[in-house]
C-alpha positions as MATLAB code, in Angstrom:
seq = 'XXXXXXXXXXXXXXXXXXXXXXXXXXXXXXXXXXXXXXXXXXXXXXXXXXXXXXXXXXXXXXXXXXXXXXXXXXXXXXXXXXXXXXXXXXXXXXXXXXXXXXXXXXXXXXXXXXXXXXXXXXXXXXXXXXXXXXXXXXXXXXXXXXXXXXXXXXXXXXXXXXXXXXXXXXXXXXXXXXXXXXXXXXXXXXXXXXXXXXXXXXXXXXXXXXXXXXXXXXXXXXXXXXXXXXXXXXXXXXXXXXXXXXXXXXXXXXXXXXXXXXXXXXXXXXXXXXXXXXXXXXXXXXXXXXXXXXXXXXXXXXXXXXXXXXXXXXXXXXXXXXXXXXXXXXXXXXXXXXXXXXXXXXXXXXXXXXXXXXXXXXXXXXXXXXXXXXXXXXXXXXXXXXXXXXXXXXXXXXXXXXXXXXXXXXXXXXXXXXXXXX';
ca = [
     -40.936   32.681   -5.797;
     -40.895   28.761   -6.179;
     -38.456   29.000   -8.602;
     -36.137   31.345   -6.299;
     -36.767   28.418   -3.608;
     -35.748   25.322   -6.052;
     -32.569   27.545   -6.519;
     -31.599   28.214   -2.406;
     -32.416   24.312   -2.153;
     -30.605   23.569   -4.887;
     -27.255   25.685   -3.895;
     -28.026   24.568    0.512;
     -27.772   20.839   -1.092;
     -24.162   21.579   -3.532;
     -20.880   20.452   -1.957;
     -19.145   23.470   -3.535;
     -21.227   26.214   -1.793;
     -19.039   28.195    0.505;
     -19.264   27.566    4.429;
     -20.615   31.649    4.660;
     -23.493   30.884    2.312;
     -24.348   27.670    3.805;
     -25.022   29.240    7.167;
     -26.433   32.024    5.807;
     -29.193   29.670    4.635;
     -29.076   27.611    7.777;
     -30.027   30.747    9.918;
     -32.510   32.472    7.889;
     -34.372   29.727    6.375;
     -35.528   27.471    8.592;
     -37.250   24.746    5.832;
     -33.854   24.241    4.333;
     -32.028   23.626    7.113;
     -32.297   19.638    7.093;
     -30.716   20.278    3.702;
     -27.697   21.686    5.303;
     -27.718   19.311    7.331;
     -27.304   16.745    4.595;
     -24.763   18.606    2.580;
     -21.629   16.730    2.869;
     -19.091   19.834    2.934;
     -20.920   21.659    5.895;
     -18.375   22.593    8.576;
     -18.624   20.680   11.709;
     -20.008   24.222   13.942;
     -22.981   24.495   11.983;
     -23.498   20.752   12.100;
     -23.507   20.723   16.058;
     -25.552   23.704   16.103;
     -28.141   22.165   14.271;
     -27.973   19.177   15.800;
     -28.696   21.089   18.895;
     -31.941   22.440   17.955;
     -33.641   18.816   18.699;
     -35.774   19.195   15.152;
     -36.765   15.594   13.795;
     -36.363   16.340   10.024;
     -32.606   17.673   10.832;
     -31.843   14.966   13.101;
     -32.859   11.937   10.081;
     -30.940   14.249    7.577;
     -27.778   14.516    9.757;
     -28.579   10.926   10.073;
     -28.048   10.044    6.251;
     -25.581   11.885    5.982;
     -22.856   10.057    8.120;
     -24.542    6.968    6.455;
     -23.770    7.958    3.185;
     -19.764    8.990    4.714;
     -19.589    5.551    6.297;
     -20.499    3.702    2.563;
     -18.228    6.185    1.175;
     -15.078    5.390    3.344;
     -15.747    1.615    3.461;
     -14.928    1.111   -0.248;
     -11.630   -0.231   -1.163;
      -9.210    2.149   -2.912;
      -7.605    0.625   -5.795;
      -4.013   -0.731   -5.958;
      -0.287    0.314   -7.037;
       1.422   -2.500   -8.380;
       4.749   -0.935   -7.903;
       3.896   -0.640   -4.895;
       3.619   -4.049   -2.787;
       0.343   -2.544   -2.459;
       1.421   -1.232   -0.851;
      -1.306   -1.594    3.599;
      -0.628    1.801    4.316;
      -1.409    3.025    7.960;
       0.184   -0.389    9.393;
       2.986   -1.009   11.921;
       5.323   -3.126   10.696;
       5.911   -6.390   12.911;
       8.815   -7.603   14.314;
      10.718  -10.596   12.495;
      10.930  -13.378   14.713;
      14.538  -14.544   15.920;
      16.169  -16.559   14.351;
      17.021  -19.164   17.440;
      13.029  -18.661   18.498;
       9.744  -20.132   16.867;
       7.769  -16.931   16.015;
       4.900  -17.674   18.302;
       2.556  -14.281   18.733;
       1.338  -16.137   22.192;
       3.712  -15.745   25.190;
       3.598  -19.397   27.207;
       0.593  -19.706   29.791;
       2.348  -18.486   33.687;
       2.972  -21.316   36.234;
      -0.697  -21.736   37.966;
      -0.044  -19.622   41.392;
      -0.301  -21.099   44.587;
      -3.187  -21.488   47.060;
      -3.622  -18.970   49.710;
      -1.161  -20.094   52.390;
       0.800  -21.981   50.037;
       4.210  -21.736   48.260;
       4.823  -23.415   45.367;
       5.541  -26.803   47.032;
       2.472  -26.950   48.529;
       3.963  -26.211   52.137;
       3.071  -23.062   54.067;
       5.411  -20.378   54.166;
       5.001  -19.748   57.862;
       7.552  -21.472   59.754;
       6.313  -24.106   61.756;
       7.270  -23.297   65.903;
       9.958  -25.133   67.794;
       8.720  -28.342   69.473;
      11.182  -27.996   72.858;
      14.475  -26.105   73.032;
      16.085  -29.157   74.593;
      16.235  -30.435   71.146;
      19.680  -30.824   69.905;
      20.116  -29.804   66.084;
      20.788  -32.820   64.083;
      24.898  -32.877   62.872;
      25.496  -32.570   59.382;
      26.243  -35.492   57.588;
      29.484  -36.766   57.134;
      30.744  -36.976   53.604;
      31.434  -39.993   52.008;
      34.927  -40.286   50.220;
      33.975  -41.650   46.316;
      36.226  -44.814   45.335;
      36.085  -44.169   41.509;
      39.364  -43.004   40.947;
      40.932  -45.948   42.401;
      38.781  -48.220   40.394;
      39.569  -46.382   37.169;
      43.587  -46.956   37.886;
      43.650  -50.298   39.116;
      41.090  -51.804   36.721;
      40.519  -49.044   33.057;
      44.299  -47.993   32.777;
      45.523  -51.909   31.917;
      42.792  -52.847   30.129;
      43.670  -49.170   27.460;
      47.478  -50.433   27.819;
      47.257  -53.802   26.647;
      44.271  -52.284   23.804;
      46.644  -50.264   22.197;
      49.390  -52.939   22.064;
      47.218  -55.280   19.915;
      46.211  -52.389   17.465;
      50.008  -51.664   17.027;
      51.065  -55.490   16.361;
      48.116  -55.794   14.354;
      49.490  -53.203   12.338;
      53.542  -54.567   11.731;
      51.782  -57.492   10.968;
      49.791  -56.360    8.116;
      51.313  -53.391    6.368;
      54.479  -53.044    7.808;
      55.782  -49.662    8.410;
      53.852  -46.704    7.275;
      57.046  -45.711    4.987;
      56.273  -49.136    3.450;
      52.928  -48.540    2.460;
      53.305  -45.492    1.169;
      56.270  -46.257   -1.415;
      54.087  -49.613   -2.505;
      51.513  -47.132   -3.077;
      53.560  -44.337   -5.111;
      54.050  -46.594   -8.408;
      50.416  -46.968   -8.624;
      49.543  -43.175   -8.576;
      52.622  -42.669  -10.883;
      51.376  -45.002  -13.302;
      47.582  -43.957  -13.028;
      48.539  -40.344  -13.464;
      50.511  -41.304  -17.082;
      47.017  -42.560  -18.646;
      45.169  -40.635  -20.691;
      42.160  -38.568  -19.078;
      38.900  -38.895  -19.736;
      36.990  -37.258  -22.369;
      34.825  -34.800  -21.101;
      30.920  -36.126  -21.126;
      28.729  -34.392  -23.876;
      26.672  -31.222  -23.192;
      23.024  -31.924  -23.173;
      21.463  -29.846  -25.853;
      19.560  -26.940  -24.986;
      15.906  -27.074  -25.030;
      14.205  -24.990  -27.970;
      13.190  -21.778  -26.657;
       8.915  -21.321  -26.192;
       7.994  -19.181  -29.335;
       6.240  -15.580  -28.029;
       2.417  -15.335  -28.558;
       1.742  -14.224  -32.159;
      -0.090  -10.872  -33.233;
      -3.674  -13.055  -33.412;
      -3.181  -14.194  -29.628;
      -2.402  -10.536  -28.714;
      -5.589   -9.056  -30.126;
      -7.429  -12.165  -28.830;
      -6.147  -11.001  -25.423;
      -6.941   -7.418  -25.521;
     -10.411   -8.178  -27.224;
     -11.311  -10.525  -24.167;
     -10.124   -7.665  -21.183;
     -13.002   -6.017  -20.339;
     -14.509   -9.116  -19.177;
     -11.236  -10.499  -17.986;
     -10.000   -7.704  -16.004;
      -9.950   -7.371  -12.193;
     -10.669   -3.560  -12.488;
      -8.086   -2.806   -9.681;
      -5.042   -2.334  -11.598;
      -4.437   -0.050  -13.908;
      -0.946   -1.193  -14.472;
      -1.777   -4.656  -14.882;
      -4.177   -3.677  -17.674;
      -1.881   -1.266  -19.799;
       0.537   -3.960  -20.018;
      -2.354   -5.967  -22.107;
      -2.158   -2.785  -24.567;
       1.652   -3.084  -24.620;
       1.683   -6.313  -25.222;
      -0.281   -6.119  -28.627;
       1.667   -2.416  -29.528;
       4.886   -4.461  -29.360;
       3.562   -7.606  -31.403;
       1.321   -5.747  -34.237;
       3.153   -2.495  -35.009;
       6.359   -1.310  -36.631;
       8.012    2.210  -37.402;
       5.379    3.757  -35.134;
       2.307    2.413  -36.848;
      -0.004   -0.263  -36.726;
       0.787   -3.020  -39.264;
      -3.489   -3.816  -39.609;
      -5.186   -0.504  -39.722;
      -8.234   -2.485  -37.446;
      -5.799   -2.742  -34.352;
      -6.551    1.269  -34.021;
     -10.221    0.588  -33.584;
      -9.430   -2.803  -30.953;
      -7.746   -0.405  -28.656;
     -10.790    2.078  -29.240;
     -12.973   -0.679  -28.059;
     -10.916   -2.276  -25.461;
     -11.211    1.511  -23.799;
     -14.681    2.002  -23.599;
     -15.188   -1.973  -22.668;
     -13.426   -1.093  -19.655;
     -14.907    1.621  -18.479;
     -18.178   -0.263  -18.789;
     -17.384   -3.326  -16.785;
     -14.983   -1.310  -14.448;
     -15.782    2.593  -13.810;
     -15.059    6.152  -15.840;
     -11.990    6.395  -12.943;
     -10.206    2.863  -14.086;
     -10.499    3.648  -17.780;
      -9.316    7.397  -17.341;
      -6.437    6.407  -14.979;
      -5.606    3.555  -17.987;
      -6.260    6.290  -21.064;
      -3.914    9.325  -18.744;
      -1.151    6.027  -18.311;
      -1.190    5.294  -21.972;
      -1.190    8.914  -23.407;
       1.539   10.096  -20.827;
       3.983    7.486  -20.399;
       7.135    7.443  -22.444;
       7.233    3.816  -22.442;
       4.131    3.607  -24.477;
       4.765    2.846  -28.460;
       4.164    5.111  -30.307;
       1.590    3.779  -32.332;
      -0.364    3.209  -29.261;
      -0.195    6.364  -28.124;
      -0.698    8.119  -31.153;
      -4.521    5.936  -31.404;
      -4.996    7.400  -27.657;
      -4.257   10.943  -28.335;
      -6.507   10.906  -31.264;
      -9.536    9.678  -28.895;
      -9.866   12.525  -26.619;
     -11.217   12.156  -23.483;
     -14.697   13.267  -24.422;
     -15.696    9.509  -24.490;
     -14.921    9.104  -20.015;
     -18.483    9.660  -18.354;
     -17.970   12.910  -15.899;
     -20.471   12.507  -13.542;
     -19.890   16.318  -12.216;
     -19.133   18.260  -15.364;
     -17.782   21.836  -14.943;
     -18.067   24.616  -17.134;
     -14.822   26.788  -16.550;
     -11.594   28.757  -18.359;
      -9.338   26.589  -19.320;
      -6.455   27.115  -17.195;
      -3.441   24.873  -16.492;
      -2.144   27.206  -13.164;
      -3.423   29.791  -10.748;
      -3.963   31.574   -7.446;
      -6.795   32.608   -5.348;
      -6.995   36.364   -5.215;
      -5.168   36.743   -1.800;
      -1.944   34.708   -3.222;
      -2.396   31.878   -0.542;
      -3.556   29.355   -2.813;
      -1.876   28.253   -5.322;
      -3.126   25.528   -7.622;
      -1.784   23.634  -11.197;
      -4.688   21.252  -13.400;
      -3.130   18.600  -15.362;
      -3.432   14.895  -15.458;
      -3.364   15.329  -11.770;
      -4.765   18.429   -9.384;
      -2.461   20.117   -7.164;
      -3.365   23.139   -4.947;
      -0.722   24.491   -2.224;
      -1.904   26.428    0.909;
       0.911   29.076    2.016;
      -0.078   30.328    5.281;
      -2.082   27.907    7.635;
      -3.209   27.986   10.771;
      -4.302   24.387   10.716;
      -2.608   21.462   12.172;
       0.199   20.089    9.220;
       0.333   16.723    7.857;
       3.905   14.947    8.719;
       6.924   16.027    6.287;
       4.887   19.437    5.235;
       7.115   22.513    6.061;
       6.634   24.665    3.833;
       2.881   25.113    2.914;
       0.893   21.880    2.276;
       0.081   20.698   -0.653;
      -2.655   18.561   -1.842;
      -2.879   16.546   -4.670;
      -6.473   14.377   -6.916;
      -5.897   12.050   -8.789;
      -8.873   10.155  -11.824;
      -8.663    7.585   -9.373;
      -8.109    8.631   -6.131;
      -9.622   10.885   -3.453;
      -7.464   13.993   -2.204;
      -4.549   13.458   -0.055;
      -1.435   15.541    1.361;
       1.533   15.391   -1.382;
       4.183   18.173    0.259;
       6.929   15.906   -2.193;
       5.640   17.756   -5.196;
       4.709   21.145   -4.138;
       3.585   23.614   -6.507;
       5.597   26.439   -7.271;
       4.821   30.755   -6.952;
       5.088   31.421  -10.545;
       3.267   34.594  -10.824;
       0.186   32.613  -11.579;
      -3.213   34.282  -13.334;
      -5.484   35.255  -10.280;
      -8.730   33.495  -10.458;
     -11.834   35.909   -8.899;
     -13.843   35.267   -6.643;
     -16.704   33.225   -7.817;
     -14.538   32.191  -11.154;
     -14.419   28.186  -12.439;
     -10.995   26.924  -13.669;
     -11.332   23.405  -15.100;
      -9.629   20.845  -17.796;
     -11.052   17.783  -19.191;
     -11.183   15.791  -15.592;
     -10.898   18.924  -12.537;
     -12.040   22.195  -11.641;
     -11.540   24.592   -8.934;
     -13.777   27.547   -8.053;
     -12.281   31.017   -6.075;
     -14.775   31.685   -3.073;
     -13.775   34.364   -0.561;
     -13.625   32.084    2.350;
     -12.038   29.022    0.424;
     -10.860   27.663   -2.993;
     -13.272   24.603   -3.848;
     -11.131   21.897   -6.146;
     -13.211   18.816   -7.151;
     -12.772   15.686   -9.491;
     -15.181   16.009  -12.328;
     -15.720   12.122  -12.656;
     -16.581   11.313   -9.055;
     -17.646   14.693   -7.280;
     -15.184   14.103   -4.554;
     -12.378   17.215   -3.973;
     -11.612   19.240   -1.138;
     -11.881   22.368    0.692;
      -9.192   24.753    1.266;
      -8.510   28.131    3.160;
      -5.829   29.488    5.733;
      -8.227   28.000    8.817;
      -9.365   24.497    7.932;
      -9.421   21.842    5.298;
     -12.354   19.727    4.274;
     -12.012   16.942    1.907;
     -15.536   15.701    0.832;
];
């Protein structure tokens, strides 16, 4: 009997048991009910219900449990270079004019007046005639202005006799502009007969930097596990391709040991970074067409027996499938896939047709209706059947088709009702 309990605890605590079984347990067995409540896939219902029932042990499990959702959610997910890392979610702001400081603060407003007051400091209540025998004061008379006749009678023959002097000045030195330009001609004649100028010698081009040698390649890849910042893939293959390019030729390695420094380099990483940054960095090396091929030959020949899966699965080895009511359709490669049909949830933005959803090594689940995966006629997997390669599995429940990623444990939920990523 205790071992029949260890087993009910054991399945009431597993992320992959189906919502049916889960309250199944929930409602006839009221000891494991705090582990229900701690299970992270349990559907919301059940979690209010038991929430409900005021019980102290249920109310500190529900209690780590959003704990250990809030640590989850707080850690950073790791960077696309091609992407201007690309931060997702966030509006983009406004470019400031051109004509206009961009200042975010709009200036203070004018202090407003005091009660009774306008802005002059005067009241804006009229003030009350004193007598109405007071005559209103006449307007002003307007007073002619005398600067035009001061302009005429004193500016205008001072300008006159101004530009007399500046034309006398002017017979008197050069004579007539006709003058000055034939005394000029001879000149340009005769300086436009002499030679030109040789051209001045080109400086000579600086000597071009030599590129790093073989040595300083395998020095760098030798010295990345401790160098890298173990949030870009990217930035780390190019570390391998840097070394494939410098120490290889006709598709193999030109020192037999550079096989083994690539080995190395590998498993270095995924010590000093995690099983996801090495396995997204061994799937980028192996699949790429840009990789050499010496390169990727040594990768192929590894495996990927050496990546730590921290949630091994035990399954037939199957590369596409379909629950056994055709609304789930799923493909396992170097990334997961799994397309719902017929929904009656709410779907994501640019998802028409279906929804698809797509793990990654190295990241959690997330809607990709660009890539959706295609009705082939795909091998129905049974209820309670495992389908799994060397980093995901899937299992076929009657309410739902469970897809996790072997390496962290996180995946996602899927039937016609609801989704659950956990």
């Amino acid at each position: 009997m205790a071992s029949n309990d260890h087993e009910l605890s054991a399945i009431a605590a597993d992320p992959r048991t189906d919502w049916d079984t889960l309250h199944s347990i929930a409602e006839n067995h009221p000891a494991l009910r705090p582990t229900v409540a701690e299970n992270p896939a349990t559907y919301p219902e059940l979690l209010e219900a038991l929430a409900s029932l005021g019980d102290p042990e249920i109310d500190a499990a529900l209690t780590r449990r959003r704990d250990a959702l809030a640590a989850a959610a707080a850690q950073p997910e790791p960077t696309d270079p091609a992407t201007p890392p690309a931060l997702a979610g966030t509006p983009a702001q406004s470019a400031p004019s051109a004509q206009t400081p961009a200042d975010p603060s709009p200036p203070p407003p004018p202090p407003a007046p005091a009660p009774g007051q306008d802005g002059t400091g005067n009241s804006p209540i009229a003030a009350p005639a004193r007598s109405g025998a007071v005559r209103s004061a006449a307007p002003p008379r307007r007073r002619r202005s005398r600067a035009p006749k001061f302009l005429l009678t004193v500016l205008l023959p001072v300008l006159v006799l101004i530009a007399l002097s500046a034309l006398a000045l002017s017979l008197l030195d050069g004579g007539s502009p006709e003058d000055s330009t034939a005394a000029e001609s001879p000149a340009q004649a005769q300086s436009s007969q002499e030679p030109e100028d040789e051209p001045a010698e080109e400086p000579e081009p600086s000597p071009t930097e030599e590129p790093p040698t073989p040595d300083e390649r395998r020095a760098e890849l030798a010295a990345l596990p401790q160098e890298s910042s173990c949030d870009s893939p990217a930035a780390d293959r190019e570390v391998f391709l840097d070394l494939a390019s410098a120490a290889s030729e006709n598709g193999s390695w030109v020192e037999s040991e550079d096989a083994t420094l690539v080995r190395d380099a590998l498993l270095g990483l995924q010590d000093s970074c995690d099983n996801t940054h090495a396995a997204a960095l061994f799937l980028d090396l192996r699949e790429s067409e840009q990789t050499p091929n010496a390169l990727r030959g040594t990768v192929a020949d590894m495996g990927s027996a050496w990546i730590q899966a921290s949630f091994p699965a035990q399954g037939q080895p199957l590369s596409s499938f379909v629950s056994p009511d055709g609304n789930v359709v799923c493909e396992l490669a170097d990334t997961l896939r799994c397309r719902v049909l017929q929904h009656s949830f709410s779907a994501p933005e640019g998802c028409t047709e279906g929804v698809t959803y797509a793990i990654r090594v190295d990241r959690t689940a997330e809607p990709d209706c660009e890539n959706p995966v295609p009705q082939q006629g795909q091998q129905v997997l049974g209820y309670g059947q495992t389908a799994s390669n060397e980093f995901f599995a899937c299992t076929s429940f009657q309410s739902q088709m469970s897809c996790w990623n072997q390496l962290t444990g996180e995946g996602i939920n899927l039937s016609a009702s609801r989704n659950f990523t956990y």
